[in-house]
N, C-alpha and C positions, 0 to 999 in steps of 0.2 A: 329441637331441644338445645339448651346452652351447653352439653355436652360433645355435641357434634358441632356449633359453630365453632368452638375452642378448637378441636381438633383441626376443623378446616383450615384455620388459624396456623397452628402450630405443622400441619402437614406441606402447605401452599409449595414448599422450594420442593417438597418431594414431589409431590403432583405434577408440578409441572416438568420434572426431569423421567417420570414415569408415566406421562402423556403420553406418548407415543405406542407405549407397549399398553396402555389400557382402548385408544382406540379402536372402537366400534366394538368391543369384546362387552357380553353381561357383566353386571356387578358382582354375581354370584363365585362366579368360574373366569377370570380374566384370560385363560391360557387353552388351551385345546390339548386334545390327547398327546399329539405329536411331539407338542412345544414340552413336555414333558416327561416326555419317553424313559429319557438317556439322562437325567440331572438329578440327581439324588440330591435331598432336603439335605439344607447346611440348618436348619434347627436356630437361624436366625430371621426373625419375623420384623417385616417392615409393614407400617400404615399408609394404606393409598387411599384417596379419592376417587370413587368409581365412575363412570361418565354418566350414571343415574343419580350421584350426587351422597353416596354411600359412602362413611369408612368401613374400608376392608384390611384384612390382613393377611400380608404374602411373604411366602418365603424368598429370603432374599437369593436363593440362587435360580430363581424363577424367573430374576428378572432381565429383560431382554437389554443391550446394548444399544443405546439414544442414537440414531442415525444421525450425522450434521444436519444443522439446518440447509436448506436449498442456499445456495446463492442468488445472489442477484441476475432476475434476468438482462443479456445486455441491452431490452430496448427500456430498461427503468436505469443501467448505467448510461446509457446517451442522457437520461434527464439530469443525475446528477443530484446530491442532498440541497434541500430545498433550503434558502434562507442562511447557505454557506460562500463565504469568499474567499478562496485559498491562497496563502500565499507562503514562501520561503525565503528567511534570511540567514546570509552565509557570511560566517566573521572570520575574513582571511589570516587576523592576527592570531587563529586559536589553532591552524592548520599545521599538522607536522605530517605528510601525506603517510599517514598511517595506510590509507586505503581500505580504513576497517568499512567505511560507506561502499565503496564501490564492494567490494565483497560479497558484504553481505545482499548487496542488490542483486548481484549474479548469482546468486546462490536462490534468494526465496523466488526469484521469477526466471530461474532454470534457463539464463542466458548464456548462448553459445559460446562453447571457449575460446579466448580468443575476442572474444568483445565486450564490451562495456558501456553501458547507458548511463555512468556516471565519469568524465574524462579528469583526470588530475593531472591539470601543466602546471610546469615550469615557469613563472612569469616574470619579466622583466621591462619595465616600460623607456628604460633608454640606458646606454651604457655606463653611465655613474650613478645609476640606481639602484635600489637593492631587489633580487629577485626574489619570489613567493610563490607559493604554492595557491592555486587555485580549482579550486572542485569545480566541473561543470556539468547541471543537470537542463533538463528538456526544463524549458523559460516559461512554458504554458501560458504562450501569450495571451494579454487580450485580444492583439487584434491579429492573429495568426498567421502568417502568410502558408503555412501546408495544408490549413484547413481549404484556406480560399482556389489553391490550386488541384486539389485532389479530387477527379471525374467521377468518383463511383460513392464519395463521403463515407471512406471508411474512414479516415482523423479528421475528429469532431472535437468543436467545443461545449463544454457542459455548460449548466448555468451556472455552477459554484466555481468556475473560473480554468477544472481540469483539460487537459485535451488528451484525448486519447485517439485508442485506436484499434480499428474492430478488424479484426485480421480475414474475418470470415467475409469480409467484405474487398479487403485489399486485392488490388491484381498485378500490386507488383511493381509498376510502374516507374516511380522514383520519384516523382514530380516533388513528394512533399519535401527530401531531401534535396533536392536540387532546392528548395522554394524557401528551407530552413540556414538563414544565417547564421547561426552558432553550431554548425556541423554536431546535433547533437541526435543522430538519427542514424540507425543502423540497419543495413539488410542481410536476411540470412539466406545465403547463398547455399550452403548447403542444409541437411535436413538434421534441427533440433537434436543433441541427442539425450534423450529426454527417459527416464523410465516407463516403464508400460502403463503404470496404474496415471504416472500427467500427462503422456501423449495421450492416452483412450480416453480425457476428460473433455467434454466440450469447451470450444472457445469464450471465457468469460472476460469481457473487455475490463473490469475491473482490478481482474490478476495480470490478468497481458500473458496468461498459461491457458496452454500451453503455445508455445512461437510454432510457428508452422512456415516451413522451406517456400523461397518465392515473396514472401514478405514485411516489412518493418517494423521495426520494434523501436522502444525509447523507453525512458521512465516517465513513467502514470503519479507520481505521489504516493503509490499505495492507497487508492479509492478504499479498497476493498478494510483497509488496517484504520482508515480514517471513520470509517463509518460506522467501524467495533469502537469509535472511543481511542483508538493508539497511534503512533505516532507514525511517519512512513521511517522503513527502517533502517536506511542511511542514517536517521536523525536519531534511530534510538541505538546502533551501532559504533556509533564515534564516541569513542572515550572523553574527547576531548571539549566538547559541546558546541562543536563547530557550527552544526546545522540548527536553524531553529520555522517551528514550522505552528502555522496557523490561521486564526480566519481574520482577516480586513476588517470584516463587518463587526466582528468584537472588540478591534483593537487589539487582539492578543498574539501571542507568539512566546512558542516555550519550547526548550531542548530534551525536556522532562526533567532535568535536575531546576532550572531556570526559567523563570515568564517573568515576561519584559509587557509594557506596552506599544504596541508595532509603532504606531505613531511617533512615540518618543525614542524610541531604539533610531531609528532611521534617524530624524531629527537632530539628536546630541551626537550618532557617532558618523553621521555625514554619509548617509547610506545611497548606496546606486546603484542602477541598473546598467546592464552590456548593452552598447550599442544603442542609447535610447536616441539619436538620432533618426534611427529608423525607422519609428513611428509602432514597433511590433506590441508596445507597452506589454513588459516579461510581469509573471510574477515570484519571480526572484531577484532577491536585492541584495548587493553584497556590503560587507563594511570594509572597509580599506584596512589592510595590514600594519598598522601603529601599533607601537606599544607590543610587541610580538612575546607571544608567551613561549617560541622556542626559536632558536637558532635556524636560519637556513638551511637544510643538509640538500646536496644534490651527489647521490650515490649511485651505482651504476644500475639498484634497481629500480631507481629513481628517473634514470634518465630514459628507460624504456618508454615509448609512446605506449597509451594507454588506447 
């Protein structure tokens, strides 16, 4: 009937948020004695789609709370978003070591205190030059040297360019750190201290949660933030737009206030990579610190190594 396709129409975003709780349940009765024991009718009536293909009408305090989706398993994170090419560029002229990046990294991936998967030195390239501030993240080479040394391949590189790292697989070792030129790799020597509901969660190499004692940790990009659509969250953390993050293969790259074209960013403002004599090809590209949009400060909280 044209009265029930409208509805289907008009219901869709309910339905599919009340999926879950209509699952494998009749059209008639969506709930069982139990489920409704103890809930007294709030006398506000919502329209569902029944999995017979039914509108029905339920009270809305009937209705069950939408479990998360599953995450990703990590042998579909070893693969990696299909037809992606990751890349970050970091404009040192925009850096006032706020540290709102590193932060907020140690915070959403419940990094041990005390360490840090994003470093911010002090930088100085000879003594009548002027010093800068520089963020450093995991380079996520192409051509990786911790991949290529690590016996058991837990740090892998995906196709879309990430490198991670599967903890459940790590033994510890160090190799990848010893093998990593830009010291941007951490071990945790003692045991995470983590809340009970992120330690009790399986190891998902996308969150890099929960760390588990005995082995290495670094920053991922945010796989997991990148593949909802959002930014990784150094980039969406910095006030200042320091970080800018995106895919190769579109030519794009955006701070989320700003998107640039990667190609031409790099190009006009004379962009580069650490260390590219050593063949690691990173994908993060810095811009040189010209034209500084604040003052050098080196403060005493400043000078603490990171």
């Amino acid at each position: 009937m044209k009265t029930n396709e409208n509805s289907r129409r008009d219901f869709l975003a309910t339905t599919l948020i009340a999926g879950a709780a209509l699952a494998g349940c009749g059209s008639k009765s969506p709930f069982t004695p139990e489920d409704i024991a103890d809930v007294k009718p709030s006398g506000e009536m919502v329209k569902l789609l029944s999995v017979d293909g039914e509108i029905i009408e339920v009270d809305k305090a009937f209705l069950k709370p939408v479990p998360e989706m599953p995450t990703v398993s990590n042998e579909e994170a070893r693969i990696g978003i299909p037809g992606k090419k990751f890349a970050m560029v970091i404009d040192l002229s925009r850096c006032k070591n706020l540290k709102k990046c590193q932060s907020a990294c140690n915070h959403m991936h419940h990094v041990h205190p005390g360490q840090n998967w994003i470093k911010l030195n002090a930088m100085q390239e000879a003594d009548k030059t002027a010093p800068y501030w520089q963020p450093t993240t995991c380079m996520h080479c192409d051509e990786p040297p911790c991949v290529k040394v690590c016996p058991v391949d837990a740090t892998f590189k995906r196709k879309d360019g990430i490198v991670l790292i599967d903890s459940d697989r790590c033994v510890g070792c160090r190799f990848c750190m010893a093998a990593c030129p830009y010291s941007t790799r951490v071990f945790n020597w003692e045991e995470p201290k983590l809340e009970k509901a992120i330690a009790d969660q399986p190891y998902n190499c996308e969150t890099s949660v929960p760390q588990k004692k005995g082995t290495v940790g670094k920053c991922d990009f945010c796989p997991d933030m990148v593949r909802q659509g959002n930014l990784p969250h150094c980039v969406s953390a910095c006030p200042n737009g320091v970080f800018f993050f995106g895919d190769i293969l579109e030519d794009s790259v955006t701070n989320g206030a700003e998107t640039f074209r990667f190609s031409d960013l790099i190009k006009d403002k004379a962009g580069y990579r650490l260390m590219e004599d050593l063949g690691t090809k990173p994908s993060v590209y810095y811009l040189p610190p010209v034209n500084r949009n604040f003052p050098f400060e080196n403060n005493v909280e400043a000078e603490k190594k990171d």
